[in-house]
C-alpha positions as CSV (number, residue, x, y, z in Angstrom):
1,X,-123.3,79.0,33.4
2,X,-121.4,75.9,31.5
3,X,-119.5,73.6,32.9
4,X,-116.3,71.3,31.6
5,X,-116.5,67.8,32.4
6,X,-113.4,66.0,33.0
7,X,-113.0,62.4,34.7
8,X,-110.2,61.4,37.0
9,X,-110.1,57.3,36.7
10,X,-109.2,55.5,39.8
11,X,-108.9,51.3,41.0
12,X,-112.3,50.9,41.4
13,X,-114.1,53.8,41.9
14,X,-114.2,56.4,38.7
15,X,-115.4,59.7,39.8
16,X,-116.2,62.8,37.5
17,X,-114.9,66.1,38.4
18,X,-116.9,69.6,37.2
19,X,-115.0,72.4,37.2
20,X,-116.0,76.3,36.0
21,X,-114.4,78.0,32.8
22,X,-112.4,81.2,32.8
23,X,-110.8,82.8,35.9
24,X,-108.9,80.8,38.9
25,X,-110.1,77.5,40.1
26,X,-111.1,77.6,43.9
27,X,-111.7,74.6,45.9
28,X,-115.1,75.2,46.6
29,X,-115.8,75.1,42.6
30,X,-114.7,71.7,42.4
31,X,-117.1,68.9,42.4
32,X,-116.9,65.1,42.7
33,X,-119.2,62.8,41.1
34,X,-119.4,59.3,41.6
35,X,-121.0,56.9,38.5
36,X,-123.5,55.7,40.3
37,X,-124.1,60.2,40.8
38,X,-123.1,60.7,37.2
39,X,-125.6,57.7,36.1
40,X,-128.4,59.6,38.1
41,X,-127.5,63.0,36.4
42,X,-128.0,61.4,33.1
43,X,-131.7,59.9,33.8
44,X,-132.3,63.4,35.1
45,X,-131.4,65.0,32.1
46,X,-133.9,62.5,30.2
47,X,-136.5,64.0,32.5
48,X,-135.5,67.3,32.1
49,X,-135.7,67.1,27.9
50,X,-139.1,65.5,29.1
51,X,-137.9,62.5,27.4
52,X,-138.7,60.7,30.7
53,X,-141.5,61.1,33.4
54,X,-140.3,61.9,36.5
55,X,-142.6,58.4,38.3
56,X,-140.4,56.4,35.4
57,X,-136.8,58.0,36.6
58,X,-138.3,57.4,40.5
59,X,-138.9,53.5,39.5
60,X,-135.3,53.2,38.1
61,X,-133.2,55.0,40.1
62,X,-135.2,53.2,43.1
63,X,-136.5,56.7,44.7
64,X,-139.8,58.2,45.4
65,X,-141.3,60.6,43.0
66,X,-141.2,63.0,45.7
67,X,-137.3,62.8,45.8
68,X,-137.0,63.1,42.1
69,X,-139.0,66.3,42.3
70,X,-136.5,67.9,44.9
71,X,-133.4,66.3,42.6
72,X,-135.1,68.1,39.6
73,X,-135.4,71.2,41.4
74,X,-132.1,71.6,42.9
75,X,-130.5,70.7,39.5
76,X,-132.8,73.7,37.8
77,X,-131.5,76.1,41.0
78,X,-127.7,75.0,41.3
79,X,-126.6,73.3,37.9
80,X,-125.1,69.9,37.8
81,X,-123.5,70.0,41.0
82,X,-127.1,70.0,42.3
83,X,-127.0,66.0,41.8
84,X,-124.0,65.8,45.0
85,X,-125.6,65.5,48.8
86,X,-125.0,68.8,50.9
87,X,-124.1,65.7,53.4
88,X,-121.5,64.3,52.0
89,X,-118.1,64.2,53.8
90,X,-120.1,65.8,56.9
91,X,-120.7,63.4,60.1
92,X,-124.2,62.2,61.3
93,X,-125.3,64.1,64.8
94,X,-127.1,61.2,65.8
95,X,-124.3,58.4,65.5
96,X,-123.3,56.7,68.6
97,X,-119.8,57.1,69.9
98,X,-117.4,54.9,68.6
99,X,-116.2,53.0,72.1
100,X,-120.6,51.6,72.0
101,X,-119.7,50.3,68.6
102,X,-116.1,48.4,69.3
103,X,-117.9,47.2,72.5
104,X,-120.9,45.5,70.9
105,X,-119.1,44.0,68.6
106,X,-116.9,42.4,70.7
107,X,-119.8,40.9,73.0
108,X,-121.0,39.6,69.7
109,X,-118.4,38.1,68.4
110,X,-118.3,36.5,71.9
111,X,-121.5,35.8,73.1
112,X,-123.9,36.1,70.2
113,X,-122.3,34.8,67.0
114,X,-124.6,33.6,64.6
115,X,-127.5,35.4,66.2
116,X,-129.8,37.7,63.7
117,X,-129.2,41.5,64.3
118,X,-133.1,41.5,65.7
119,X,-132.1,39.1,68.2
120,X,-128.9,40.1,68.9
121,X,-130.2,44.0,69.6
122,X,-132.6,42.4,72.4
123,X,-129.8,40.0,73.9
124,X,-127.7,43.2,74.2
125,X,-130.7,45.1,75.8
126,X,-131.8,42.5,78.2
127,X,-128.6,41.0,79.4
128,X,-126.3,43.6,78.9
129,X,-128.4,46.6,78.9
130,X,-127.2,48.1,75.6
131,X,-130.1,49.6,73.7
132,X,-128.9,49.8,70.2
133,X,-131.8,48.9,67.2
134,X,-131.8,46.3,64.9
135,X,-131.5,48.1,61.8
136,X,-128.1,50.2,63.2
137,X,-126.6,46.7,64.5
138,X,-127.5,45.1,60.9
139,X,-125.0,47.7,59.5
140,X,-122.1,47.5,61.7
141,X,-122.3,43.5,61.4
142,X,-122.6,43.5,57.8
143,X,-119.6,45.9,57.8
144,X,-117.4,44.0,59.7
145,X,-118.2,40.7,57.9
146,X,-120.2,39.0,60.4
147,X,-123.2,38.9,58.7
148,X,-124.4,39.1,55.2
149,X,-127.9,40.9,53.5
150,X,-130.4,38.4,53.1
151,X,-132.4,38.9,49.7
152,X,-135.5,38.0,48.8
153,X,-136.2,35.2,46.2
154,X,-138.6,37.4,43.3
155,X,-141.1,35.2,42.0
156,X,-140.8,33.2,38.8
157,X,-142.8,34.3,35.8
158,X,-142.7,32.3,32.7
159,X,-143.2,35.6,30.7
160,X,-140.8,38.8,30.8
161,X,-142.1,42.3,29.1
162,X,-139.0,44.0,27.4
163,X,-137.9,47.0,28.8
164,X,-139.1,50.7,28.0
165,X,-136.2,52.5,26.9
166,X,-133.2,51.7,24.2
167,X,-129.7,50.9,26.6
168,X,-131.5,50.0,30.2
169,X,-130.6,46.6,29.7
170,X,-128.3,44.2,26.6
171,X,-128.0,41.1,26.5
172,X,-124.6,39.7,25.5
173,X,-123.8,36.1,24.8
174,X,-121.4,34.2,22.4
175,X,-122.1,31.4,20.6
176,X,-120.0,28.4,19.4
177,X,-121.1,26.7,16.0
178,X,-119.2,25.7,12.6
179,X,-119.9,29.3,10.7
180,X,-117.9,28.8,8.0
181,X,-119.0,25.0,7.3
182,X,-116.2,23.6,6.9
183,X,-114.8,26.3,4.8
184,X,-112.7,27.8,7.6
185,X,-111.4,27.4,11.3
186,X,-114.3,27.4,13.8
187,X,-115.0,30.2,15.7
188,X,-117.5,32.3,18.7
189,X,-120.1,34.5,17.5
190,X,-120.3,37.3,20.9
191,X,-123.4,38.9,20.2
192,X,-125.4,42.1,21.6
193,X,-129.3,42.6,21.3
194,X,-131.1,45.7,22.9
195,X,-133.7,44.4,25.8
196,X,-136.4,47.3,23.9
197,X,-135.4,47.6,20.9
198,X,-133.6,44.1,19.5
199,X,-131.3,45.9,17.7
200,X,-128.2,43.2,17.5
201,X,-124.5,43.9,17.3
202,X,-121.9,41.3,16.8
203,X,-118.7,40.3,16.1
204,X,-116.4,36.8,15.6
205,X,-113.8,35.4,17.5
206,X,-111.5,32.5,17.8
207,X,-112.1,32.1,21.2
208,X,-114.6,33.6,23.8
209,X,-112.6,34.5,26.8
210,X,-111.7,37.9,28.3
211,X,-109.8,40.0,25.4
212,X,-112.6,39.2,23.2
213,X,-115.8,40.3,25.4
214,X,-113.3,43.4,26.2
215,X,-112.7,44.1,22.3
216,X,-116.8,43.7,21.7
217,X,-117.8,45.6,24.6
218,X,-115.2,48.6,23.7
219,X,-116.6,48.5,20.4
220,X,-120.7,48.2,21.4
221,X,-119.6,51.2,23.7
222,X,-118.0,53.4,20.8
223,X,-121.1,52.3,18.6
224,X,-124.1,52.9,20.9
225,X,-122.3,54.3,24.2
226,X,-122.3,53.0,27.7
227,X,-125.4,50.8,28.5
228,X,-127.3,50.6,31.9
229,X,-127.0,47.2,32.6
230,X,-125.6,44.0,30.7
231,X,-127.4,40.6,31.2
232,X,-125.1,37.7,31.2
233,X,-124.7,33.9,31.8
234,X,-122.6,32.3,34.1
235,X,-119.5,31.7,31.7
236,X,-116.2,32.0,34.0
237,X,-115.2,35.3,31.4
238,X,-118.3,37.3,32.7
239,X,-118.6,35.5,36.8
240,X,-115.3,34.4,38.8
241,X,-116.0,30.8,40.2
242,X,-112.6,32.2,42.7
243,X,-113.3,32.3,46.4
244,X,-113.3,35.8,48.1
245,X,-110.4,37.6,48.9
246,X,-110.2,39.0,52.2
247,X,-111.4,42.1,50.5
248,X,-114.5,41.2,49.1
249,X,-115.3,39.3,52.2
250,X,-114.9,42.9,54.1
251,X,-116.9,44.4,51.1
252,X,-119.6,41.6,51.3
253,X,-119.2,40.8,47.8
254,X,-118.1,37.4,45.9
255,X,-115.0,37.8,44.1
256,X,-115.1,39.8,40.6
257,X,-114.3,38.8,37.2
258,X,-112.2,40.7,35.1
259,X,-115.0,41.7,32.7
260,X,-117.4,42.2,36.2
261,X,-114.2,44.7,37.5
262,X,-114.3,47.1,34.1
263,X,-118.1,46.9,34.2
264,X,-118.4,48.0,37.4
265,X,-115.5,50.6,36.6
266,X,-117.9,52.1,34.1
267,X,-121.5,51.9,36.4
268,X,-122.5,49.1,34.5
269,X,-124.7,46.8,36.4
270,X,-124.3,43.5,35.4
271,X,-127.4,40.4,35.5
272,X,-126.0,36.7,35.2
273,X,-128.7,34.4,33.9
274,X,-129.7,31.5,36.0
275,X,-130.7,29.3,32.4
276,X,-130.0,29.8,29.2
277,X,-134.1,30.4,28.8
278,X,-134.1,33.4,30.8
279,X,-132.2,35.3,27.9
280,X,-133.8,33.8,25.3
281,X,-134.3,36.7,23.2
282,X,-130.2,36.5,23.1
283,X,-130.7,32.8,21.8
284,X,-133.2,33.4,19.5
285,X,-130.7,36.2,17.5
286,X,-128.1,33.2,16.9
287,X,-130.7,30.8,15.8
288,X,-131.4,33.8,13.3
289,X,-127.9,34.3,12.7
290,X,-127.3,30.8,12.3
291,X,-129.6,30.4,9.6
292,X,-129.6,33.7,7.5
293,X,-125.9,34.9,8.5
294,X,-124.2,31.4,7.5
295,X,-126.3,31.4,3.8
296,X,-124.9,34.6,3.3
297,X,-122.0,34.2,3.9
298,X,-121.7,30.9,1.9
299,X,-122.9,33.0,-0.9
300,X,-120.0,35.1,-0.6
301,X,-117.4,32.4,-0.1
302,X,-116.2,33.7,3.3
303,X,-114.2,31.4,5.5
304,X,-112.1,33.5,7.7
305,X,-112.7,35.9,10.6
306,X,-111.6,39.0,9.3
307,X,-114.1,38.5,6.2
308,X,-117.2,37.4,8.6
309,X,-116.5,41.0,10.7
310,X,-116.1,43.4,7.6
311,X,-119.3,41.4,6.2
312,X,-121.3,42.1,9.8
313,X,-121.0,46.1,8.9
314,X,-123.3,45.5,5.9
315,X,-125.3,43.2,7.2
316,X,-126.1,43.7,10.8
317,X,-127.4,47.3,9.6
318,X,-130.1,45.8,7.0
319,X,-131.0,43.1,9.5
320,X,-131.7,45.9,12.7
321,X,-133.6,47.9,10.3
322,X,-136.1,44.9,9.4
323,X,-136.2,43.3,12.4
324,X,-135.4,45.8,15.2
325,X,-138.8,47.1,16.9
326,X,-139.7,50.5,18.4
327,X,-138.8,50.4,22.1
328,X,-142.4,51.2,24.6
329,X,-140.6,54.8,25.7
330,X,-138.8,57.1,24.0
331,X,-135.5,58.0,25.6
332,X,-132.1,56.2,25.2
333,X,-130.0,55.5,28.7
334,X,-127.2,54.9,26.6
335,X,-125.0,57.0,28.3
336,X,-122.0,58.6,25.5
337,X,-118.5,57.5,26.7
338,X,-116.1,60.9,28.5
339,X,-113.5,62.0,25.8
340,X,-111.2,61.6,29.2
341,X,-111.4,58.0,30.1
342,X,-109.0,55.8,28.8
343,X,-111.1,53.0,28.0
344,X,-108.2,50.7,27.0
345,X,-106.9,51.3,30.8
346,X,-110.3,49.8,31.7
347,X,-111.0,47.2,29.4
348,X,-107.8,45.1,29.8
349,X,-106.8,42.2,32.4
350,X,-105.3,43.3,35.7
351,X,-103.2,41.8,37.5
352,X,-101.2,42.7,40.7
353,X,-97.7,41.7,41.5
354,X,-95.1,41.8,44.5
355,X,-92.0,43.6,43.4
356,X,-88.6,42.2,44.3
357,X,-85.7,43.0,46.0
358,X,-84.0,43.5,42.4
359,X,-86.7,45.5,40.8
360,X,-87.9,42.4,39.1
361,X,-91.3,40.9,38.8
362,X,-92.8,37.3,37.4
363,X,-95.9,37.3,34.8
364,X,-97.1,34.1,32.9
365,X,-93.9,32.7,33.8
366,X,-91.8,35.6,32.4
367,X,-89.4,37.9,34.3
368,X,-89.6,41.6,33.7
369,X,-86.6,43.9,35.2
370,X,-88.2,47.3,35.8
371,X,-86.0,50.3,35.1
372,X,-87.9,52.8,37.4
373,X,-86.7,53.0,40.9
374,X,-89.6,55.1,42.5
375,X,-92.0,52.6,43.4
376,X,-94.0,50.7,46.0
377,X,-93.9,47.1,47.1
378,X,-96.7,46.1,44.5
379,X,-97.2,47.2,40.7
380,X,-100.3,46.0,38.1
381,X,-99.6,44.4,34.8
382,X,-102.2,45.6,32.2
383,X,-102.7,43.3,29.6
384,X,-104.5,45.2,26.5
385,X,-106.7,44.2,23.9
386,X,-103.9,45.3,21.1
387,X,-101.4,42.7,22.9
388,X,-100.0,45.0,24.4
389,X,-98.5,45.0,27.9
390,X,-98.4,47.9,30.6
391,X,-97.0,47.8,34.1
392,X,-98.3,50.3,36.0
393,X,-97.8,52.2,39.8
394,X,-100.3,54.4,40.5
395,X,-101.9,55.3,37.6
396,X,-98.2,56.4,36.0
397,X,-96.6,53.6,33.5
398,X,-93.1,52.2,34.3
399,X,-90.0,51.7,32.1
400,X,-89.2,47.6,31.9
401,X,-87.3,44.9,29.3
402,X,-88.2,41.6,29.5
403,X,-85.6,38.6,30.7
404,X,-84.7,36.1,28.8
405,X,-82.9,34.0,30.8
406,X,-81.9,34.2,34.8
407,X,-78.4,35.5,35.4
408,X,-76.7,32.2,36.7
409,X,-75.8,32.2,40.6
410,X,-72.6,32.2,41.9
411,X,-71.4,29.1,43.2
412,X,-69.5,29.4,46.6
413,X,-66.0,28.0,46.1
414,X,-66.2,24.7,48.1
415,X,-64.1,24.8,51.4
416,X,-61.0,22.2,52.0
417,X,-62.3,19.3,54.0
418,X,-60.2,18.4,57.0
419,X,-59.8,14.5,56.8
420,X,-59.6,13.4,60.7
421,X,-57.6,10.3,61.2
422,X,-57.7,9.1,64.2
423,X,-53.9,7.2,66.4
424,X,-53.5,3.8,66.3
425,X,-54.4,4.1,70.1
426,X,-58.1,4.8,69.4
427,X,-60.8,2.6,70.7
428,X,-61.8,2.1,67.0
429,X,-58.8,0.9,65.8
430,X,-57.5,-0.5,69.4
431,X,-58.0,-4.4,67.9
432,X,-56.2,-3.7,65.1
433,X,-53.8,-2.1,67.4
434,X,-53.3,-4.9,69.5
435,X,-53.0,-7.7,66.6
436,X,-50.5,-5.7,65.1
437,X,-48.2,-5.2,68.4
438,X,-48.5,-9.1,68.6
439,X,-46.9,-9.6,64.9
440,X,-44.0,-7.3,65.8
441,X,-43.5,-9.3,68.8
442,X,-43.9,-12.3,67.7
443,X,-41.4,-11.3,64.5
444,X,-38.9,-10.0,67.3
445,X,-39.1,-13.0,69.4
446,X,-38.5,-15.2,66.1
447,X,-35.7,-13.6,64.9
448,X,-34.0,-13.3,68.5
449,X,-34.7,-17.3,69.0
450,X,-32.4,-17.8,65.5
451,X,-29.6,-15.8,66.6
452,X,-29.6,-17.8,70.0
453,X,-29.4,-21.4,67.7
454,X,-26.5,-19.7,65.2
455,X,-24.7,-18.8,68.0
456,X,-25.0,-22.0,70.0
457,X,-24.0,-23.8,66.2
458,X,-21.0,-21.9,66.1
């Protein structure tokens, strides 16, 4: 029986849905597939075309060989959806009731913060005779944020075998260096070479920053497909220096890059390199580019970007076939990218914004007016690699014009001010008051005193 694949994107977690062909959909025919499921169902298909042993699928997918037989099996019997758990969505019969959990939590967070989850489970048990193990309490804690998994340091080793199989892990990198020299504008080299294989892609920019390792990747994937994992350094592109959001604190996770967000959108692990030694099979392509690239290119005369990348198509094909090596396995993890994902709606900077009371929004220090009324309290502003911009609700894209300038507010007409002047009699002016009954008297009594001597003249 064949099945048609179709993938419904969401925020964070892009699922796969399998439906049958021909007659009415039911419910029950509809399956959900996670990428961490989906990535699973593709190593099982390498084991099924025998391209993979079933103890090399058990070592990578971190399961016993036992489990990948039952896998195998149930995916023979049942078909694709074979890969989902019959558990899923179905309660545990052995979880304890909910009123145990809010209750141990609580005396945690009051009596035994800080404590381990092993010494916290026999605090409970001896003083306040909960008997709940360590292992169950370690979960709950961890889930609520008050404690985090402790890993395990691996031990260094000065050497590193390369991987078995073509995709399971690339190592991307950019480098900064005069490429033109002199004879243009310097630019970043982002390059990709294959763990197994060492077969390089590349491509220049002016910068190395977020559009461009989103432009690269979309292009690696449309050239090779989705790899397994990507190892990385610590540039702030590929690792967030941000501190956690509430979220990722609740998640127990640091806060994710842009490029971390899209890889994890399309179940790519990512591996950020302590030193630039550990991926030095990454720095040992540009020291190759850096000496054969920038000779042939100085033969041609090229000194601008757009020459360099149409030049890489001819010669990153001669240089893979020379130097590129035959990986230890046969088998590529590559996996090929669904014709339903919009991978422009993945690879592209997201950001979240409160919508105002007008409809209006701020980004980079622009106001957009959105003309779509039908909307929540927040939208996303997708900028794409094309330079394009999308603000989106929901999946659905929203009508918007940008503003140039802010209408100007409307001055309040300014109220007539009431001038108080206070009588003659007030305390305040009671001096002045006084002085100036004394002049009139004193003018009074002068003029009376000459009308008394004309008189007396007369």
């Amino acid at each position: 029986m064949s099945y048609l694949a179709k993938i419904k994107m969401s925020s964070f977690k892009p699922a796969i849905i399998l439906f049958l062909k021909g007659g009415y959909l039911a419910e029950k025919d509809i399956i959900t597939m996670t990428q961490k499921e989906l990535k699973r169902l593709h190593i099982i298909k390498q084991v099924l075309e025998k391209k993979l042993k079933q103890i090399e699928a058990a070592e990578m997918l971190g399961l016993s060989s036992r489990q990948i037989r039952r896998i195998v099996k149930r995916i023979r019997e049942e078909g694709e959806k074979g890969i989902i758990h019959r558990l899923r969505g179905q309660p545990s019969h052995r979880r304890l009731p909910k009123q145990i959990k809010n209750k141990v939590i609580a005396l945690y967070r009051k009596k035994y913060q800080g404590f381990g989850p092993t010494l916290a489970s026999e605090k409970l048990l001896e003083i306040d005779k909960i008997k709940i193990s360590d292992e169950t309490l370690r979960l709950w804690l961890i889930e609520k944020g008050e404690w985090q998994k402790q890993r395990r340091h691996k031990k260094h080793r000065s050497w590193r075998q390369r991987k078995h199989y073509f995709g399971e892990m690339v190592q991307m990198d950019g480098s900064h260096h005069d490429w033109f020299e002199g004879r243009g504008e310097k630019c970043v080299l982002i390059g990709y070479i294959d763990d197994a294989t060492s077969i390089k892609f590349a491509r220049f920019y002016k910068y190395e920053g977020t559009i461009p390792a989103f432009d690269s990747l979309k292009r690696y994937i449309k050239r090779y497909g989705i790899p397994k994992s990507l190892y990385l350094d610590k540039h702030t592109t590929y690792k967030s220096t941000a501190k956690p959001t509430i979220e990722d604190e609740l998640n127990n996770r640091g806060h994710l890059s842009q490029f971390e967000r899209a890889a994890h959108q399309l179940g790519i692990e990512i591996i950020h390199a302590n030193s630039p030694q550990a991926k030095g099979r990454a720095e040992r392509s540009f020291r190759t580019y850096q000496d054969r690239l920038i000779k042939e290119m100085r033969l041609r005369g090229i000194s601008t970007i757009e020459e360099a990348n149409k030049f890489l198509k001819e010669f990153l094909p001669k240089h893979n076939k020379r130097f590129s090596v035959k990986p230890i396995k046969e088998g590529n993890l590559h996996r090929p990218l669904p014709k339903s994902i919009d991978l422009d709606a993945i690879l592209c900077i997201k950001t979240e914004h409160p919508v105002r009371s007008d409809f209006t929004i701020v980004h980079n220090k622009k106001l957009y007016q959105i003309l779509d009324k039908n909307i929540g309290r927040k939208v996303t502003v997708q900028e794409r690699i094309n330079g394009k911009m999308y603000i989106v609700y929901k999946g659905r894209r929203l009508r918007y014009k940008a503003i140039a300038t802010r209408p100007p507010k409307e001055k309040p007409k300014p109220k007539p001010r009431k001038i108080y002047r206070p009588p003659m009699e007030h305390p305040w002016k009671r001096p002045l008051y006084e002085r100036r009954l004394a002049k009139e008297k004193a003018l009074l009594q002068s003029k009376k005193d000459t009308k008394e001597l004309v008189l007396i003249k007369d």
